[in-house]
N, C-alpha and C positions, 0 to 999 in steps of 0.2 A: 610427723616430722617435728623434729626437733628444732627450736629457733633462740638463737643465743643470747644475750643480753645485746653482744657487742652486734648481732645481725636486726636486733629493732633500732636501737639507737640508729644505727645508720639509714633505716628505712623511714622513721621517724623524722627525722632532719631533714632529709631527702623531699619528702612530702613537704613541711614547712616551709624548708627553702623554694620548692614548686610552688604553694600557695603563694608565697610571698613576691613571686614577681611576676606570676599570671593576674592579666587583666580582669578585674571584676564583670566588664560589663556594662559599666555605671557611666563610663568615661565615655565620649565624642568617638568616633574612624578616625578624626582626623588628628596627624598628628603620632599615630598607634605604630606600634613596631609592624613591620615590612616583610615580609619572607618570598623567598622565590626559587627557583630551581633551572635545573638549565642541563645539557646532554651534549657533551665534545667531545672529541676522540681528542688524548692528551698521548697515545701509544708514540713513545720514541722511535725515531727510526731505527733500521738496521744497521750495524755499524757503531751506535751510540756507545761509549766505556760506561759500565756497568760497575760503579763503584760501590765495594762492599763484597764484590762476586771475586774477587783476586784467585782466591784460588783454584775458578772453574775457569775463568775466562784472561787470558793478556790484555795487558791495559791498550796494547797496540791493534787488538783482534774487533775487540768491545760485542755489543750483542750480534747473534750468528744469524738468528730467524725470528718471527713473533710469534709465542707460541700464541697467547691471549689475546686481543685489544683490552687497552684501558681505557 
């Protein structure tokens, strides 16, 4: 595999920039960035105008069924 000047450079920085704002380790919990996660159904009702979809759907129709949940 071939790898480009311009595809390390960016892999390169990429990395630094990761080192550079990843926690040592050295430092207290308290105080440390936070992360967390979480699971909701956000799925629009039926009905909802689907903007962007014009020209499958009437602004007056809006979504027919669900196909997915999100």
């Amino acid at each position: 595999m071939f790898i480009t000047r311009f595809t390390l450079n960016t892999i390169l920085t990429g990395l630094i920039g990761l080192a550079a704002i990843c926690p040592t380790g050295a430092h207290s919990a308290e105080g440390g960035l936070q992360v967390g996660f979480a699971r909701i159904d956000i799925t629009p009702p039926v009905g909802t105008p689907m903007t962007g979809f014009g020209a499958h759907f009437s602004d007056k129709e809006g979504a027919r069924k669900i196909h997915d949940p999100v």
